[in-house]
C-alpha positions in Angstrom: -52.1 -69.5 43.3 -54.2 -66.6 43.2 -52.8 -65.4 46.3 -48.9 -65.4 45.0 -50.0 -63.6 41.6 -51.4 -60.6 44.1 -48.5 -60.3 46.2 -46.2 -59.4 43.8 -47.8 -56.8 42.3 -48.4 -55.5 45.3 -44.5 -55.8 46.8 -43.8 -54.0 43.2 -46.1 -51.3 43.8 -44.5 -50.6 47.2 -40.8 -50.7 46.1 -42.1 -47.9 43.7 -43.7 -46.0 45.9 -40.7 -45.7 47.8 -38.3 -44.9 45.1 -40.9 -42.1 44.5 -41.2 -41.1 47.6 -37.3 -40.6 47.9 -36.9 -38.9 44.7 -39.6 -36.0 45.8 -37.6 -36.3 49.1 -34.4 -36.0 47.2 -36.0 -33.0 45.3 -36.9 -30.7 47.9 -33.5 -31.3 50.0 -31.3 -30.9 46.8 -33.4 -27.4 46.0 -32.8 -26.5 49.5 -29.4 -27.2 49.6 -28.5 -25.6 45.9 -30.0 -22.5 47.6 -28.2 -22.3 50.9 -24.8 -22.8 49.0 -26.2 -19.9 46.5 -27.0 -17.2 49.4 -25.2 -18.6 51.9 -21.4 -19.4 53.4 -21.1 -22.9 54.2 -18.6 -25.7 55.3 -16.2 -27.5 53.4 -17.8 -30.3 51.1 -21.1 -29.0 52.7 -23.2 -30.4 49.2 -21.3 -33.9 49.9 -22.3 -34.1 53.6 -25.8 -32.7 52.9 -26.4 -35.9 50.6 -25.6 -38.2 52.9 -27.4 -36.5 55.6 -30.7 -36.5 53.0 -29.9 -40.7 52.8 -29.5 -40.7 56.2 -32.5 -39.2 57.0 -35.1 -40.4 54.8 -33.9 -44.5 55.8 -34.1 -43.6 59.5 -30.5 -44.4 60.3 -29.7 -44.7 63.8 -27.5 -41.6 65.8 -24.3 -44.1 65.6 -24.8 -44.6 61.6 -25.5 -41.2 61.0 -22.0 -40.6 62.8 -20.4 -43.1 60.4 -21.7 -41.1 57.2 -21.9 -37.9 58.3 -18.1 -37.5 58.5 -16.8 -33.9 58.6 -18.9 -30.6 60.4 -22.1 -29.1 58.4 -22.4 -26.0 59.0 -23.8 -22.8 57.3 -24.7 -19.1 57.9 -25.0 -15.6 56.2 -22.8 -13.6 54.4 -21.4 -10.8 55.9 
């Protein structure tokens, strides 16, 4: 009994940690990507593609998912 009353606490704890753990995650790649699209040219529905590829990367999807999500070219680069 004692034993079940710990676990779930503890399974709680670690779902949270998680979902805090992807909304710093989430943080820094949204600030990086609000200031790329701010000083910077980049692709068509580059802000759309760059949250997926955040997702993507911070669950470890595989190359093939990552294809599946990912679905148009990211790109970016200087103004001229």
């Amino acid at each position: 009994e004692l034993k079940r009353t710990l676990v779930h606490p503890v399974k709680q704890q670690q779902k949270a940690a998680l979902v805090d753990d992807y909304d710093v995650f989430y943080q820094y790649c949204s600030r990086l990507v609000a200031y790329i699209t701010a000083h910077m040219v980049t692709s068509p529905e580059f802000v759309v593609q760059m949250d997926r590829l955040t997702l993507a990367c911070h669950t470890k999807l595989t190359k093939q998912v990552l294809y599946s999500v990912v679905t148009k070219n990211v790109w970016f680069h200087h103004h001229d």
